[in-house]
SELOMAR-726358 format. One record per residue (C-alpha): residue in one letter; x, y, z; residue number from 1. Coordinates in steps of 0.001 Angstrom, whole numbers. Layout:
(node A; (X; Y; Z); NUM)
...
//
This chain:
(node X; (22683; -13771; 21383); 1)
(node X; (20956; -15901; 18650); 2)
(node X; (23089; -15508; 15161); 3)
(node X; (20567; -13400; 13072); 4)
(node X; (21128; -14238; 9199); 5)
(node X; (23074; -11610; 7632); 6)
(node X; (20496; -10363; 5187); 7)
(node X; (17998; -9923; 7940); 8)
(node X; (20742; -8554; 10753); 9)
(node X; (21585; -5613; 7926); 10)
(node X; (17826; -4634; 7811); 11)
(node X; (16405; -1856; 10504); 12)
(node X; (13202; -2397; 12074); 13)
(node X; (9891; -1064; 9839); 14)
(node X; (8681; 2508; 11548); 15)
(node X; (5223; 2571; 11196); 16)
(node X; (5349; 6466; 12637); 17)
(node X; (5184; 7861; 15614); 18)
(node X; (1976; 7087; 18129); 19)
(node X; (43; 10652; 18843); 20)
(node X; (1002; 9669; 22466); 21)
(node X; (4462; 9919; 22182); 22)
(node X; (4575; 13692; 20373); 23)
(node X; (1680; 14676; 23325); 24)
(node X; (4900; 13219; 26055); 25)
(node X; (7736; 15020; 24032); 26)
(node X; (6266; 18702; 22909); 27)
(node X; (3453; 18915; 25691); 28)
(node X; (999; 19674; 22977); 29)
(node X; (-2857; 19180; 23303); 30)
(node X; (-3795; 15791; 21615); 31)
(node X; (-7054; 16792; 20392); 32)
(node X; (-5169; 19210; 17837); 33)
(node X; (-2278; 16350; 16525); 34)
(node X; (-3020; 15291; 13501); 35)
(node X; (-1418; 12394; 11703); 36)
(node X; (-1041; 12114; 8256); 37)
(node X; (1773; 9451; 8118); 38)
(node X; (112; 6316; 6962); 39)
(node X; (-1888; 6906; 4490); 40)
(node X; (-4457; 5801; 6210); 41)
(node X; (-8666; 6433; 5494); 42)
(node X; (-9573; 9656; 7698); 43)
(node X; (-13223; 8268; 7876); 44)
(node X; (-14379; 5155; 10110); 45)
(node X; (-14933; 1702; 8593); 46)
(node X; (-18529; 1921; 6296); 47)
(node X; (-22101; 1976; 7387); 48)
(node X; (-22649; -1703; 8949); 49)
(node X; (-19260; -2758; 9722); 50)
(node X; (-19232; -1556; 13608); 51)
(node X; (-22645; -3526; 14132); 52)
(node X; (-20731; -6266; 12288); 53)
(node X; (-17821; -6873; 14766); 54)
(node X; (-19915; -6139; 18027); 55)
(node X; (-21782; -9376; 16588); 56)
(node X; (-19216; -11505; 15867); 57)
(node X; (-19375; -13538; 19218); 58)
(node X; (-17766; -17195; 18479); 59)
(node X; (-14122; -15574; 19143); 60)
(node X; (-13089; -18754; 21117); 61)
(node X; (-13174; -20532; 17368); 62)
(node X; (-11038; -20173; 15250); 63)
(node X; (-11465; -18778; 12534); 64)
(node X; (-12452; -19938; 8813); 65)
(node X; (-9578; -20541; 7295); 66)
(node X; (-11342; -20855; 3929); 67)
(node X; (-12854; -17474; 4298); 68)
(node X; (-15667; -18691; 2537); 69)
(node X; (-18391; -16197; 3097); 70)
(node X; (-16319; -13449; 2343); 71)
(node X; (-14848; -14809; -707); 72)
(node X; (-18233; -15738; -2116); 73)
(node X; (-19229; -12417; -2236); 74)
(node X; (-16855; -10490; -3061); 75)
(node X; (-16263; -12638; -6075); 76)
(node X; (-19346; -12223; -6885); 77)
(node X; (-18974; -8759; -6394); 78)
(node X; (-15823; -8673; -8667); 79)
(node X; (-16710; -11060; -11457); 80)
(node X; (-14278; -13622; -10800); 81)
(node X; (-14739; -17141; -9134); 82)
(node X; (-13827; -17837; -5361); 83)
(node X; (-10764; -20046; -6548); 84)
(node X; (-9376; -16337; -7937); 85)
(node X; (-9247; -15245; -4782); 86)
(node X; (-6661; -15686; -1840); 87)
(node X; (-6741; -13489; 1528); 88)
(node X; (-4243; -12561; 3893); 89)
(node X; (-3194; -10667; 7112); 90)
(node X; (-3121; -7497; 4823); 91)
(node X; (-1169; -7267; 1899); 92)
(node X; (1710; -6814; 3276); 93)
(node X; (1329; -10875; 4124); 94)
(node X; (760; -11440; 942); 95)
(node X; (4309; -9932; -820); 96)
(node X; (6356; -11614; 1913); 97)
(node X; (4344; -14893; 1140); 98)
(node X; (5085; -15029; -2223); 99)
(node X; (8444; -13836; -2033); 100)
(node X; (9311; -16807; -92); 101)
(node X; (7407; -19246; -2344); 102)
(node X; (9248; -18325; -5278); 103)
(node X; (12423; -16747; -4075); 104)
(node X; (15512; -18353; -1977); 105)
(node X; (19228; -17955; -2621); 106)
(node X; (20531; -17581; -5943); 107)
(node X; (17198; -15341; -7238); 108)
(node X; (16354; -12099; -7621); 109)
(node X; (13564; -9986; -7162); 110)
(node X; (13234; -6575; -9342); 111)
(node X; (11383; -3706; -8423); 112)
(node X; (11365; -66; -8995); 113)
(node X; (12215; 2394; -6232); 114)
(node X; (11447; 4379; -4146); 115)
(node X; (8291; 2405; -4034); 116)
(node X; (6515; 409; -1167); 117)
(node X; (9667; -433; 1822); 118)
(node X; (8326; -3504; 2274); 119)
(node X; (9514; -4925; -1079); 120)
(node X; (12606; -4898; 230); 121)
(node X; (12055; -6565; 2993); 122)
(node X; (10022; -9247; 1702); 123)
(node X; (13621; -9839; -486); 124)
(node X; (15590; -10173; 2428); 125)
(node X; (13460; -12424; 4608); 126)
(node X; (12954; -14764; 1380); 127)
(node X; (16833; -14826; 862); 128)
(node X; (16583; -13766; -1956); 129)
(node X; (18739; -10655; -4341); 130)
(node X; (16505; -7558; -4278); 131)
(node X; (16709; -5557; -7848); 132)
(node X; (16147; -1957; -7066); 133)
(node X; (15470; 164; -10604); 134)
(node X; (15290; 3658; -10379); 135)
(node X; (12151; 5451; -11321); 136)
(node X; (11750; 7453; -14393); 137)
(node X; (12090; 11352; -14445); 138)
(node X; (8463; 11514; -14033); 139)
(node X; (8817; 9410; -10959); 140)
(node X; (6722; 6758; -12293); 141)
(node X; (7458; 2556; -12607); 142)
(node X; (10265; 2504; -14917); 143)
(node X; (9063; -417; -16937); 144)
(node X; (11481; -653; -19749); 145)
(node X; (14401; -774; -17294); 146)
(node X; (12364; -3140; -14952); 147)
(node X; (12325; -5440; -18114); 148)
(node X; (16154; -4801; -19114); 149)
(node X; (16898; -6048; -15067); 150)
(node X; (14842; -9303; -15394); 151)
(node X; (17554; -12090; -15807); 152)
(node X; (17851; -15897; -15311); 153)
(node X; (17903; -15711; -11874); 154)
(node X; (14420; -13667; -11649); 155)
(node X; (11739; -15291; -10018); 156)
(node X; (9209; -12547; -9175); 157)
(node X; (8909; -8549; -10551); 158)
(node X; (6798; -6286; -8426); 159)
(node X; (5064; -3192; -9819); 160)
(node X; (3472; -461; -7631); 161)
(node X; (302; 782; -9084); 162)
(node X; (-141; 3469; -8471); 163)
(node X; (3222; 3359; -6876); 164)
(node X; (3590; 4671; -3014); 165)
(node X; (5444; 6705; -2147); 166)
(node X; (4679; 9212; -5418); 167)
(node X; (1529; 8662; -6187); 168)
(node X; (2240; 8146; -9861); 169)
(node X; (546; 5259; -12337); 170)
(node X; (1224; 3400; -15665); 171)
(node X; (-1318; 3333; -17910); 172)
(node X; (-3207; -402; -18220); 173)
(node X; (-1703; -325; -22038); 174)
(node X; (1726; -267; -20662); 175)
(node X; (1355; -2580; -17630); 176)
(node X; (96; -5148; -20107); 177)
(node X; (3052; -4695; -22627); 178)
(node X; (5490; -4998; -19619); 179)
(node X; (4162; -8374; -18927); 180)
(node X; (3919; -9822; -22397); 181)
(node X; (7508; -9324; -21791); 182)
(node X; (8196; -11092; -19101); 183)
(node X; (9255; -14719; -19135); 184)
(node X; (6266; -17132; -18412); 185)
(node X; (8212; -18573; -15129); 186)
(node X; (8965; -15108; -13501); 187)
(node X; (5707; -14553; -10949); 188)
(node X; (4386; -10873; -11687); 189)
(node X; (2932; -9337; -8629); 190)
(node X; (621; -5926; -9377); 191)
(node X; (382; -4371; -6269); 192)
(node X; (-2477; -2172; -6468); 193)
(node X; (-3326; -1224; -3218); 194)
(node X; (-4028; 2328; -3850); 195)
(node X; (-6281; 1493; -7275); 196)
(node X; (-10037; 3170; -5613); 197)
(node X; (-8371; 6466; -5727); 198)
(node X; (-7047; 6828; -9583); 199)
(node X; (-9851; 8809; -11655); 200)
(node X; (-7399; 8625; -14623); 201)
(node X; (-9273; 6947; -17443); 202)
(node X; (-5801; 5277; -18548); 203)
(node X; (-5307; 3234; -15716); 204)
(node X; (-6892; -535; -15205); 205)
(node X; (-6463; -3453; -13185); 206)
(node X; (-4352; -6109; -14146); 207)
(node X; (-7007; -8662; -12563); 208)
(node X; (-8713; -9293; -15534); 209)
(node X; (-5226; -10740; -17002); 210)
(node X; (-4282; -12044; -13558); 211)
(node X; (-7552; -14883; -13262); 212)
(node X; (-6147; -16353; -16601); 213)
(node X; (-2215; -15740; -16549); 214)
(node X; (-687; -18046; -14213); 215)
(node X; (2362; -15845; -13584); 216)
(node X; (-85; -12575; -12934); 217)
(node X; (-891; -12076; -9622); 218)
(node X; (-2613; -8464; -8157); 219)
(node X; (-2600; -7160; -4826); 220)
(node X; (-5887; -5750; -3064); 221)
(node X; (-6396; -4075; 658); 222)
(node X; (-9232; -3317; 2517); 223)
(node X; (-6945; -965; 4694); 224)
(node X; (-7099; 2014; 2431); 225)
(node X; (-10471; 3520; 1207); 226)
(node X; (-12326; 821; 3162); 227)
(node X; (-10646; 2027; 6219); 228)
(node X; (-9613; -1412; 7414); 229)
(node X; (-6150; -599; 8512); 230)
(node X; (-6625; -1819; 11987); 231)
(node X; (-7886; -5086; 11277); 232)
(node X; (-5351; -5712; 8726); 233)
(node X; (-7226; -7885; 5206); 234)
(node X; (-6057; -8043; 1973); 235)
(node X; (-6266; -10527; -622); 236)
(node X; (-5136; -11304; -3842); 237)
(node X; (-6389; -11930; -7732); 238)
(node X; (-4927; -14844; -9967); 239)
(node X; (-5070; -18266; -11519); 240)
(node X; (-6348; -21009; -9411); 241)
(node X; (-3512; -23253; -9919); 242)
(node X; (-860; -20105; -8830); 243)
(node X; (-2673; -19046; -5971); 244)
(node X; (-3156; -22512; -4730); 245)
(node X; (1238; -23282; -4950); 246)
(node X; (1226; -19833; -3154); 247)
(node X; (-917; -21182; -597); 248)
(node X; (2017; -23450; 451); 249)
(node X; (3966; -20575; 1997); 250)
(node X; (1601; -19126; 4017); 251)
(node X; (384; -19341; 7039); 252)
(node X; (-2820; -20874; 8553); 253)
(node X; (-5787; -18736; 10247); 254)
(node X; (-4066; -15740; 8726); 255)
(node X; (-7517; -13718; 8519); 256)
(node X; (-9474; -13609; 12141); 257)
(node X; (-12787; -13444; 12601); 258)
(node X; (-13567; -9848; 13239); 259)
(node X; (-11680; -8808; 9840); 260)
(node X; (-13413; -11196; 7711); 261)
(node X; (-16907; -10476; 9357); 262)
(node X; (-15808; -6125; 8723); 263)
(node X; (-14342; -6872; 4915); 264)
(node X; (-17674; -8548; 4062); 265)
(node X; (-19988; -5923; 5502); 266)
(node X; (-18373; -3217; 3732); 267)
(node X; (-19241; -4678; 337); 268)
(node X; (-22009; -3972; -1445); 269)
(node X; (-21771; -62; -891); 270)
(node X; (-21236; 1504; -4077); 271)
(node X; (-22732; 5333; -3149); 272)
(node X; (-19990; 5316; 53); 273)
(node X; (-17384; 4425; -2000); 274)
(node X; (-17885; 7342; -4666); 275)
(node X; (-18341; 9537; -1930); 276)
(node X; (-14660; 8417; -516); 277)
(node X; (-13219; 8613; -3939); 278)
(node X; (-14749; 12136; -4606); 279)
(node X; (-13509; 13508; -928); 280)
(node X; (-10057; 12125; -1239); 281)
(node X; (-10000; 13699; -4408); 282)
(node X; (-10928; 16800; -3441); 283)
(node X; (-8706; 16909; -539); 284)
(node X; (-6415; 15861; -2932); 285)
(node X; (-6754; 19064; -5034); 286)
(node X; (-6188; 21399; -1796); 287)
(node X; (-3569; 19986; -557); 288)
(node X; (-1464; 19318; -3450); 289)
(node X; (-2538; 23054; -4886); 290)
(node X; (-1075; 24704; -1599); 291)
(node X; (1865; 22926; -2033); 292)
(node X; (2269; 24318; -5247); 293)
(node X; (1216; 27873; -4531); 294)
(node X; (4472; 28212; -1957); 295)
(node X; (6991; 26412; -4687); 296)
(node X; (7599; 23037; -3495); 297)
(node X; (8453; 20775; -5835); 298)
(node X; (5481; 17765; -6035); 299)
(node X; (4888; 14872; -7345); 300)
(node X; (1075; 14575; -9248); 301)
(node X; (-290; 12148; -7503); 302)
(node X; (-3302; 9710; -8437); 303)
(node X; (-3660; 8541; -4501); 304)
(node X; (-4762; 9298; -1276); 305)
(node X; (-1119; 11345; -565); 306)
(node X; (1159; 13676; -1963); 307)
(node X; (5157; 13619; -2347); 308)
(node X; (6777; 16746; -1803); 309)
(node X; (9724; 18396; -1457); 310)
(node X; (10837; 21116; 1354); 311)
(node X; (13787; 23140; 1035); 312)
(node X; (16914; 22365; 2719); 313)
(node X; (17557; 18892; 1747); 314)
(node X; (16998; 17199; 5079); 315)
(node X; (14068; 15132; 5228); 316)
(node X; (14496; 14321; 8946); 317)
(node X; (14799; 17850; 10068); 318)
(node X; (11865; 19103; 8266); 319)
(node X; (9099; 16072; 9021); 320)
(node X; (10427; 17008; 12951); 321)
(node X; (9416; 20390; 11870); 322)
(node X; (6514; 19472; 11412); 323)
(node X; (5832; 17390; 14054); 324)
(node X; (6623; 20431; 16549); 325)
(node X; (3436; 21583; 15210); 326)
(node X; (1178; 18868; 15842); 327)
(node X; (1576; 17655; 11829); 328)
(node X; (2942; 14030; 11369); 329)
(node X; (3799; 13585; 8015); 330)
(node X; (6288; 10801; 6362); 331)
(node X; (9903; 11867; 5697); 332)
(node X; (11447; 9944; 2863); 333)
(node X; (14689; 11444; 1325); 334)
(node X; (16971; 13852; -105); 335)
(node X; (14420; 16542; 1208); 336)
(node X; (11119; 14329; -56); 337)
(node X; (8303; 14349; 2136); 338)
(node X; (4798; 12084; 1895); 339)
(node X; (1584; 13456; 3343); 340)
(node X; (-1688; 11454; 3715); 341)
(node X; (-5046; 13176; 2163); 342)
(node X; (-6843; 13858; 5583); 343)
(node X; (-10575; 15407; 6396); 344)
(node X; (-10589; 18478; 5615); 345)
(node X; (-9592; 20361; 9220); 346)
(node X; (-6938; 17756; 8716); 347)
(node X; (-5931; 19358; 5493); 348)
(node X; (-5827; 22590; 6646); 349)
(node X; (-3858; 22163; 9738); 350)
(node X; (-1105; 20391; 7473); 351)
(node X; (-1367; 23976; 5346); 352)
(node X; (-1089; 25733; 9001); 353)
(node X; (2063; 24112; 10060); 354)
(node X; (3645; 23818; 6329); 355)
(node X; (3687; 27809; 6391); 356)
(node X; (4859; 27819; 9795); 357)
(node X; (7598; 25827; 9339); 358)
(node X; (8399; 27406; 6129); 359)
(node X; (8299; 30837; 7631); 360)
(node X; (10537; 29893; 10543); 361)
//
């Protein structure tokens, strides 16, 4: 056996849920009425224009552009910024892992809140680097004053969540920008802000407007979420040209194929769809988080496309198996805490339908 580095030996392999397939094998239950709200990924297909897109893209034998240029022209222009802003990636996921190894290394830390996004903590231990965990607040949001108490000379990069997954929860753009007038001008500040479509909360704001000018701001964009990308796996991020071209450095070549880059760009332009997403997530929003509430689980308020929630008993493990038994996937966390993804809304109701079932057992 190959000697593993310890850092990476201690870590257990990312679940990304269990495949429908597998609950069909175990519980015998009729596939067409599993529904899987794990993820948190878009219950609608990719936009109007993308399917055509992909069934066109032909030249698969090429590689493909590695400078994703017709992409990145318009969606720069498209987001105000200049194509030299702009740096893609195998999802974002790429992206944190990337940049935790271009800045990170032995002797560093990296300081972020948790619970928040798993891979964060990964991305620490594959860079070699100390990972920082700072509890969240009691409202379960970014704890940004103790974030900036944690940040020492061995920081090189601080990650904020927002709106942070798995709660749901946002800073306001006021406080996001104090945080990182705080932060020393060397320590890379990564805004992940995957989730940003869905917040209707007139507080909140990007941090890419700072990010094009600040060379230690960096933010975090995805088309797997509201543009319902997740299978082709694109994200990219906002910054200085100078930062995101030393970021460059640590990643990998080719790291967008063709059939993502060709579905990214033929979802833009599509304001109307988007609202309607925004407005339907929402709405499912409302339901499911309001029958959660009506049976006296404890939840999170949530500014996303999922909901964090409590069930009684403490056991997280026993209660998303629950679940599962009737045809509901949903995301056990801890301590009892439970996420489930906004779905359409038969979705929604069958997570109701099985919540009350387990509940009543």
């Amino acid at each position: 056996m190959p000697i593993l580095r310890p850092e990476i030996d201690a870590l257990v392999s990312y679940e990304v849920g269990r495949p429908i397939e597998d609950v069909v094998r175990q519980y015998g239950v009729d596939p067409a009425t599993v529904v899987k709200l794990t993820a948190n990924e878009s219950p609608f297909g990719p936009f109007p224009g993308v399917a055509e897109a992909i069934a066109a893209e032909a030249s698969l034998q090429r590689y493909p552009d590695n400078q994703v240029w017709n992409l990145g022209g318009r969606l720069a222009e498209e987001l105000g910024v200049a194509p030299g802003n702009l740096l893609f990636a195998n999802g974002s996921t790429a992206h944190i892992a990337d940049f935790a190894s271009a800045v990170g290394g032995p002797g560093t830390r990296i300081v972020y809140a948790w619970p928040s996004f798993i891979m964060y903590r990964y991305a620490a231990a594959w860079a070699g680097s100390e990972a920082v965990e700072v509890p969240l607040d009691p409202e379960f949001r970014v704890d940004l004053a103790a974030m900036a108490d944690a940040i020492d000379d061995a920081t090189r990069l601080v990650i904020i969540c927002n709106p942070n997954n798995p709660t749901g929860t946002i800073r306001s753009g006021d406080e996001v920008e104090d945080f990182i007038s705080s932060v020393p001008d060397h320590v890379l500040v990564l805004v992940d802000e995957a989730y940003a479509e869905f917040v209707q909360d007139p507080s909140y704001r990007s941090m890419s407007r700072i990010a094009v000018d600040q060379p230690n701001v960096v933010t975090l964009h995805t088309f797997s979420k509201i543009y319902s990308l997740a299978g082709l796996r694109i994200g990219y991020a906002i910054g200085h040209p100078d930062t995101l071209t030393g970021l460059r450095k640590a990643q990998q070549p080719l790291t967008v194929n063709r059939l993502a880059q060709a579905a990214a760009l033929a979802s833009l332009g599509q304001p109307d769809e988007l609202a309607r997403r925004v407005e339907a997530n929402a709405a499912g929003r409302h339901y499911v988080a309001g029958a959660i509430e009506e049976r006296g689980l404890a939840h999170v308020p949530s500014h996303t496309n999922f909901v964090f929630f409590k069930m009684p008993g403490g056991d997280s493990q026993a209660s998303g198996e629950a679940m599962t038994r009737q045809g509901v996937l949903i995301r056990p966390m801890a301590g009892g805490w439970m996420r489930v993804t906004i779905g359409t809304d038969d979705e929604n109701r069958r997570f109701v339908e099985a919540l009350d079932a387990v509940l009543g057992d």
